[in-house]
N, C-alpha and C positions, 0 to 999 in steps of 0.2 A: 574611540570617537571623541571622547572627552578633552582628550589630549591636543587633539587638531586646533592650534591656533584660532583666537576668535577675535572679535572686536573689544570683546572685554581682554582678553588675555593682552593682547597690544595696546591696548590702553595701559590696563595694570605695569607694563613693561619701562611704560614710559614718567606715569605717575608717580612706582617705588626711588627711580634715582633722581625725580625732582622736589620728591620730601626729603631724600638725605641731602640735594643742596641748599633746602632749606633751613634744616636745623643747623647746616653750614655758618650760614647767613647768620644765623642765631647767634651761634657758638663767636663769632666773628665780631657780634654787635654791630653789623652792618643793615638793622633795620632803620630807618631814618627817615619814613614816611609816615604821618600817620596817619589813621582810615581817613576815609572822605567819600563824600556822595559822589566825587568823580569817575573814584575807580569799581563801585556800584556800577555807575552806568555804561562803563566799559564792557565790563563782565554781561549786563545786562543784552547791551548793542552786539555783542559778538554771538549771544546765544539766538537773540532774533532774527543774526541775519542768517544762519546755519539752520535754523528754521525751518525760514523762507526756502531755504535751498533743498532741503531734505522733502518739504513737503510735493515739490518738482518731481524731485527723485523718486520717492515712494509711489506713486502714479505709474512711472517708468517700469522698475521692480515687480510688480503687481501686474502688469501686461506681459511681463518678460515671463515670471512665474507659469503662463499660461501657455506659452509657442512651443515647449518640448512636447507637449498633448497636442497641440494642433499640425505640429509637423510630423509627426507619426501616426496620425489620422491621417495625413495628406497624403504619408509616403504608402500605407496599409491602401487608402483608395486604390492608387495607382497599380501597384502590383496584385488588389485580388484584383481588378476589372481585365489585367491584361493577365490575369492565370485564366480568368475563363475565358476570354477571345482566344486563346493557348488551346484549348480544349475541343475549337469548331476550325480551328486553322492549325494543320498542324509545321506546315512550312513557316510560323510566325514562332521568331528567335526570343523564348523567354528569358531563356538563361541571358543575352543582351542586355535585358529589361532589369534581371537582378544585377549585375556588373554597373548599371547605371545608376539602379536605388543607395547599391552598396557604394559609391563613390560619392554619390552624395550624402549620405551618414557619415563616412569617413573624413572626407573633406570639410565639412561642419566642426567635426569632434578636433580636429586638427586645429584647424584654423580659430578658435575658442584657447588653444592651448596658451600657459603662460610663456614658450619660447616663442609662439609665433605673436605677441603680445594681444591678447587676448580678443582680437579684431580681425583677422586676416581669413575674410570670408571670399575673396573675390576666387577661389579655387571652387567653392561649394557653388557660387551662384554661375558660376563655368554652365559646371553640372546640370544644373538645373535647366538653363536656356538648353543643352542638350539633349534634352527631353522633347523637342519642339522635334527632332526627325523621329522619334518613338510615335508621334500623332499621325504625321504624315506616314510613314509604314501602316497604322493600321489600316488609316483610312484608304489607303494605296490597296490594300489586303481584304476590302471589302466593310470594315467593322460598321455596325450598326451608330447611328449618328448618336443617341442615349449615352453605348456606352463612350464613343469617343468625347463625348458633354462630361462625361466625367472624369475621366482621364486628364481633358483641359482643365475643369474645376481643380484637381488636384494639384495639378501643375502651378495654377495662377496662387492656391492658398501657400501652397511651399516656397514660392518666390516671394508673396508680399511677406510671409513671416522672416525668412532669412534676410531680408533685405532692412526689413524694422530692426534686427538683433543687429544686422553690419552698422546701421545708422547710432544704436544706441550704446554700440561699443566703441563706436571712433570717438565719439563726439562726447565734448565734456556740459555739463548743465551749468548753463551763466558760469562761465567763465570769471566775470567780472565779480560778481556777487562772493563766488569761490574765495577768489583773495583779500578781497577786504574782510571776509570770515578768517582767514587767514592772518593776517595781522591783526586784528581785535582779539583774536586768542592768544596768538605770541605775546602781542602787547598788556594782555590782562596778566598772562602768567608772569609776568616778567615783574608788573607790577608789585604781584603779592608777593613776589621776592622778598621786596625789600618793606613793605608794610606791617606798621608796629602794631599787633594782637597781644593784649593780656595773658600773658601764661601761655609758655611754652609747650605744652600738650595742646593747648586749647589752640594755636598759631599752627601746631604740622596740622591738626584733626581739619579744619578749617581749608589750609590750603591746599590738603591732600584730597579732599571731596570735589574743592572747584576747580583744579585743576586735573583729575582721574575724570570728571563728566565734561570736561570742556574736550580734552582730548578724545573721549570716546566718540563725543560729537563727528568730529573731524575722521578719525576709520570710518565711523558708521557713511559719512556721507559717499568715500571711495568706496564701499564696498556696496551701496545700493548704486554707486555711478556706473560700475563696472560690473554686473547682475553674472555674465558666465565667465567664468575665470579655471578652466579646466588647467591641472597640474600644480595647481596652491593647496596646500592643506588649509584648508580653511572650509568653517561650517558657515560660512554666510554668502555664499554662492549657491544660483538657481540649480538646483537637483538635475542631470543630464540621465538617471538612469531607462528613464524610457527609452534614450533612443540608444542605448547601452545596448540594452535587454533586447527590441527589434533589429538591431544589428547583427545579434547571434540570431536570434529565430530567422532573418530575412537568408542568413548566406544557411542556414540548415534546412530552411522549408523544402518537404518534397514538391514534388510538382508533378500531379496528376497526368499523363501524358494521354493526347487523344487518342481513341479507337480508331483503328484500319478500316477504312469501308468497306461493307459483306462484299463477298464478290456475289456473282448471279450469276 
């Protein structure tokens, strides 16, 4: 577990070979800046606007963290209400009903994948509008208005979640904001390149800190931008194993089959 690449480990990766080209710089006598309040405020202006951005981000992340529990609450509604209507109807197709849960779990887990780039839901929300003739059978079938009320409730919470995750996997947070964070870090790193610090330990110790959390900045903000990221080794993506774990319990549940009516 430990091993799985992280924000810090990608940071670190990035950090170790821009203090060996520092001490470069060094060794080279190619430093020929010296500090100044300017490049303070660089460093300064690049952290606040990355900030700014993150604090976006983190709001996003935190709702995200929550839709694997509420989609398999939605998806558990849906197939116990339509195991018992299963149990008073016995001409009503459950097994159907599983083939349709199971394609929408699969299609989710898919479409979250790093080759399908981490957005590619329009298979799952297929799915789900497909659920709209599962209402109509029951209601066709007799079912009691209750439970097809919940049935529909389930339906409606599985589409706005799925549809919240397609929106916040396409789309990127301030864009704008993004790249000017982007050049204020390049441009700060680039800076302390060449910036003359007293004492060679004290000059890598220095640019190796502001440049190892300027960069960490910058993962940390793709990796809260992009919250499901299924087939990255990586520990800073939303946990999928809920709907993992209902995935195998959904295609092994038995299913109670109705009693034959007495004859007389």
């Amino acid at each position: 577990m430990m091993l799985r690449p992280s924000v810090a480990l990608k940071a670190f990766r990035i950090a170790v070979p821009a203090i060996a080209l520092k001490a470069l710089v060094i060794v080279l006598g190619l430093e020929f800046m010296p500090l100044n309040p300017l490049i303070g405020s660089v460093i300064a202006g690049a952290i606040f606007v990355m900030g700014f951005v993150l604090g976006g981000l983190i709001a996003d992340y935190k709702e995200a963290e929550r839709m694997p529990s509420e989609i398999r609450a939605a998806l558990d509604r849906i197939w116990t209400e339509t195991k018992l209507f299963h149990l008073s109807k016995r001409d009503f197709d459950i097994e159907h009903v599983r083939r349709q849960l199971l394609a929408i779990l699969r299609s989710f887990l898919v479409g979250v994948e790093k080759t399908r780039g981490y957005g590619d839901l329009r298979s799952c929300i297929e799915s789900i509008d497909n659920l709209s003739s599962l209402v109509a059978e029951m209601e066709k079938q007799g079912a009691p208005p209750f439970l097809l009320g919940r049935v529909k409730d389930g339906r409606e919470n599985l589409l706005r979640n799925v549809l919240r995750i397609y929106y916040i996997q396409r789309t990127v947070y301030l864009p704008s904001a993004r790249f000017l964070a982007e050049v204020l870090m390049i441009g700060a790193v680039g800076l302390l390149l060449f910036v003359q610090i007293s004492g060679v330990i004290e000059s890598l110790v220095q640019f190796g800190i502001i440049t190892y959390f300027i960069v960490y900045l910058r993962y940390l903000t793709y990796a809260l931008d992009t919250p499901f990221r299924q087939g990255e080794r990586t520990q800073d993506d939303v946990s999928l194993f809920l709907l993992k774990d209902y995935e195998q319990k959904l295609a092994t549940d038995h299913v109670v089959e109705p009693l034959a009516t007495a004859q007389t």
